[in-house]
Phi, psi and omega in degrees: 000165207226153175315168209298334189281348162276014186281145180218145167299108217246322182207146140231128193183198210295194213264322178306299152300278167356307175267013199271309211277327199299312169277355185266321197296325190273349189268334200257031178043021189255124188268149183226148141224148198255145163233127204237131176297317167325279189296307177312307176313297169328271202324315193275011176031065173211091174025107204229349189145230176223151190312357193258348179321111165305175179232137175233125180250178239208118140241179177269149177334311217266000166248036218264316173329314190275314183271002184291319189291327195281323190305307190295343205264314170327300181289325179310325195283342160294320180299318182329307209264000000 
């Protein structure tokens, strides 16, 4: 991944999925990072929110197309189940 200011948001949601897509994203040649506020508050030993805390992952401009279609195609296989 290339800095951080070429990052862009691509989804949030549970922590769980993030990384589901997070990995469709990484079989697809796509660098992904997810960030969760939760966990980040804990490590800096402070409160960071509440155990229900989304996670937001984050790709770059110049993939945010490709990954926008693995998104859509995901949250569908989710409406599925």
């Amino acid at each position: 991944m290339t800095n951080h200011e070429d990052l862009v948001l691509l989804y949030t949601g549970t922590e769980i999925n993030a990384n589901v897509l997070k990995e469709i994203l990484e079989d697809n040649q796509i660098g992904a990072l997810i960030k969760n506020s939760l966990k980040s508050g804990l490590v800096a030993g402070f409160g960071g929110g509440y155990s229900e805390a989304e996670a937001q992952l984050f790709v770059t401009q110049k993939h945010l197309e490709k990954a926008k279609q693995l998104l859509e195609e995901f949250l569908k296989s989710l409406e599925k189940n």
